[in-house]
N, C-alpha and C positions, 0 to 999 in steps of 0.2 A: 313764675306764679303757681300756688298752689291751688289747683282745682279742689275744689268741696264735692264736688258731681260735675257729671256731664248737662244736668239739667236741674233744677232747682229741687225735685220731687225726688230723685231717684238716687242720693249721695249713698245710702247704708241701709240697710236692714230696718224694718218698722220694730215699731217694739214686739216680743216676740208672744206669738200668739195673736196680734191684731189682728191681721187679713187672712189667718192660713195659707200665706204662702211666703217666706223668709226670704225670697229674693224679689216681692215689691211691695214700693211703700202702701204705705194704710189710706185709705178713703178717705181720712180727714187730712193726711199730709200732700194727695193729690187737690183737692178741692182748695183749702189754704193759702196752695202753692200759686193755685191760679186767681186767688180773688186778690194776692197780695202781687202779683205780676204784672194783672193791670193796671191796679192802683198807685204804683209806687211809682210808675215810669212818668205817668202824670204829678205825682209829688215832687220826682227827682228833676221834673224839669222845671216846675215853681221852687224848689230851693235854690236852684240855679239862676233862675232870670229875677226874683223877688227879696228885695233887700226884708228884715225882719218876720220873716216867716216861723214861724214858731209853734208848739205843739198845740195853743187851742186854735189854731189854723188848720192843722192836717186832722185833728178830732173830729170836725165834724162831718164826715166821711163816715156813712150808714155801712162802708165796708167792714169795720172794727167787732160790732156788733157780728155782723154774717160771719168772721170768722171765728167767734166767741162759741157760737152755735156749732160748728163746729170740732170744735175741743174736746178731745180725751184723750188718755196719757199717754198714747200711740204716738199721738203729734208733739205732746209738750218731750217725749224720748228723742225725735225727730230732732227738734230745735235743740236739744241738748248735747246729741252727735256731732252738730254742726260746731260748737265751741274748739274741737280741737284745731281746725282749718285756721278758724278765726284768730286763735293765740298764736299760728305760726303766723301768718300774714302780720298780725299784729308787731311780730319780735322781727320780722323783716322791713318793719318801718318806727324801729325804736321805739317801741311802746312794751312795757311788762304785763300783761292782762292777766288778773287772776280768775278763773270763770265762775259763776255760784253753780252749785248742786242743782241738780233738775227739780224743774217744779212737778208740783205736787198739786193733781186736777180738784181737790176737796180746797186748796189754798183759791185756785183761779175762780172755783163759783162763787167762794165769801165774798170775796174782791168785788166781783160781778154784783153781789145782795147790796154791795155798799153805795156802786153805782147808783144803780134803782133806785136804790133809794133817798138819790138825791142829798147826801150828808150834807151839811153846809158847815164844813171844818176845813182847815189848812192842810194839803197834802190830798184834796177831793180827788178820788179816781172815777174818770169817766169810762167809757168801753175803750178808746185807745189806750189808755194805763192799764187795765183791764188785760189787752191781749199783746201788749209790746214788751215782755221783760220775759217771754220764754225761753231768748236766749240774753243772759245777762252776765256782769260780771265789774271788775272796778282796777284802777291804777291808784296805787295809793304814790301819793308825789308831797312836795312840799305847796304851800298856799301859791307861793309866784311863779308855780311850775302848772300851774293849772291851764291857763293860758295856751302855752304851748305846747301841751298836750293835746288840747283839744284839737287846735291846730293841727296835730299829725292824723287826727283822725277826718276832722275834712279832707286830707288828702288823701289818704284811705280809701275813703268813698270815691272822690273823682279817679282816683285809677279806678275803681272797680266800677266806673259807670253806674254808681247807687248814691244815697243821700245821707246825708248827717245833721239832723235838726236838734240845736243847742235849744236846752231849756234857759229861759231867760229874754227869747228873740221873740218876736212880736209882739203880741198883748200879753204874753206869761209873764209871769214875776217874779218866779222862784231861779232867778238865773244867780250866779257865785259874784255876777261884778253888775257896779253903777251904770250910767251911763259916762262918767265922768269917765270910768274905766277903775276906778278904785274895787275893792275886795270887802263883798258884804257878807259871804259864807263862804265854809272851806270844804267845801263839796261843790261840783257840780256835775249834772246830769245831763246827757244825750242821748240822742235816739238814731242809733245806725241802721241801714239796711243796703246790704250788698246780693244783686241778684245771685249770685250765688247759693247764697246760703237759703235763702227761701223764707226767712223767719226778718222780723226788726230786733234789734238787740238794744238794750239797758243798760246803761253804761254810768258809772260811777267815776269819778277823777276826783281827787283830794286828799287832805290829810288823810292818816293812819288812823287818826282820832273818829272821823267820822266812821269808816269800816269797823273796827271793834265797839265800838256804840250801837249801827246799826247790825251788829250780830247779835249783839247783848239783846236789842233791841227784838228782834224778830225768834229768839228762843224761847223771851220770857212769854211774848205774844202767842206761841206754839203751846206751853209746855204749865204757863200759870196754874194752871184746872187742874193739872194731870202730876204734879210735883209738890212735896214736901217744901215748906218756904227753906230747909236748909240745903235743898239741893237745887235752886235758883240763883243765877250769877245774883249780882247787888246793879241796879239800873243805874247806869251812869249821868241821867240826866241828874237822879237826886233831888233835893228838894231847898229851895232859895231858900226860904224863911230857917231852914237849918245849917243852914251855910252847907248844904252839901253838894250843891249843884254844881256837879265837876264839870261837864259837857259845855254849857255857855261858859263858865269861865275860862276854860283854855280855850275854847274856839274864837272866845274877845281878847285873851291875847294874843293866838297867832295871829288874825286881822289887823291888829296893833302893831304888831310886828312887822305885819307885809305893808299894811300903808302907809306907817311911821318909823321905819328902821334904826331911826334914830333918839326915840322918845326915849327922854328920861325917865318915862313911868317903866318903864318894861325890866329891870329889876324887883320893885313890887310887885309888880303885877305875876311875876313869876313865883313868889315866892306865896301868894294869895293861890294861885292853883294848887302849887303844895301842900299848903294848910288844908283847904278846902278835900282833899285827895285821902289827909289822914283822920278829917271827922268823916267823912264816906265810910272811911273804911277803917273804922273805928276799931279794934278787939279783934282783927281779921288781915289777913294776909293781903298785901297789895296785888290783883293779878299782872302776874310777868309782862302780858302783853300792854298792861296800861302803867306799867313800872317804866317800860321802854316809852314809851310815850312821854311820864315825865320829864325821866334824864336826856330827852331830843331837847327840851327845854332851853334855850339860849338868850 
């Protein structure tokens, strides 16, 4: 087993310049270390003994908040050190992790405005969405491979004596399957945390189609204000009433595919993604990465 640290706080160098001194961690990555050490041993033994436990279960924990406070980009460096441990750990229990790029402390306080503010829209972040995804990152797999991925990652966690809370388990709703066990989206999301590393990590599993979406997704979010509309990728969600809505249409037939592998619609319905794909991208070159996405098509 690959250690991250001898202790939760003290894996690598703060970021440089935080404390004036390069051989220990930063005030926010000691403080962090400890508000997230108590709390989690008490989570990790409610995931353990509690059938459905799920994220707006562990949200309401006023620790989330405390460590929101804080935050500055000393700590969010910190959590982002930690990614490489996690990708070996990860490839020594069959899983390919790709990690995101380190967050960016001006991204974590919008997050935080949004909370406060109480949005009442799909995808609400509260203070634990808030401060769980500093270490983050995604496995792009096929739809019926989701499952047993996740599965590797609960056991993950019980060797590492830490937790993995499936979004979809308790009262949440945005989980990838029914309860029947059927496939109602081709993403889903978990919440790891292994004493080790000090940080919870954001975890992505799903199609390829979901990750180049939500990167599309989070550049144009970034960069709308600040960019010439010809140097913006094209939004893959698109627009239904223009038949351009490439996103929901492949993602209702890979679903179709995973539930019904044998439907006689799944010829059309491939060939309606196509369509849909070339009024998107009407006058303009198809991008390669969503070109491969096509031709996966079966």
């Amino acid at each position: 087993m690959h250690a991250l640290s001898n202790t939760a706080v003290s894996s690598r160098p703060a970021h440089p310049g935080a404390t004036g001194s390069s051989d220990r961690p930063s005030a926010s990555v000691v403080k962090n270390s400890q508000i997230l050490a108590s709390v989690c041993a008490d989570i990790g033994a409610r995931v353990n003994s509690t059938q459905g436990l799920g994220v707006q279960e562990i949200s309401q924990s006023p620790c989330w908040h405390d460590i929101y406070l804080n935050v500055d980009q000393a700590y969010l460096h910190h959590a982002f050190q930690q990614m490489d441990g996690l990708v070996t750990w990860c490839r020594e229990n069959g899983i390919a992790l790709t990690p995101r790029k380190e967050k960016a402390e001006a991204r974590v306080h919008a997050k935080h405005a949004i909370a406060q503010a109480n949005c009442p829209r799909v995808g609400f972040v509260d203070d634990f969405k808030v401060v769980s995804d500093f270490m983050a990152g995604r496995v792009n797999c096929s739809v019926v491979d989701i499952a047993p991925t996740v599965e590797k990652f609960r056991q993950l966690a019980e060797k590492h004596n830490g937790w993995c809370v499936v979004r979809g388990n308790g009262n949440d709703s945005y989980g990838a399957h029914r309860k029947d066990g059927s496939y109602k989206d081709i993403v889903q999301y978990l919440f790891l945390y292994l004493p080790e590393t000090g940080h919870v990590t954001e975890l992505q599993v799903g199609h390829t189609l979901a990750a180049v979406t939500f990167t599309v997704d989070s550049f144009l979010r970034d960069n709308r204000t600040t960019l010439p509309p010809e140097q913006l990728p094209i939004d893959l969600w698109g627009n239904k009433e223009k038949g351009t809505d490439l996103y929901p249409t492949i993602r209702d037939y890979l679903l179709l595919q995973a539930n019904t592998p044998d439907s006689p619609d799944l010829p059309a319905r491939r060939q309606q993604c196509l369509d849909v794909a070339d009024r998107l991208f009407a006058g303009t070159v198809i991008p390669p990465e969503v070109k491969a996405i096509l031709d996966s098509l079966a």
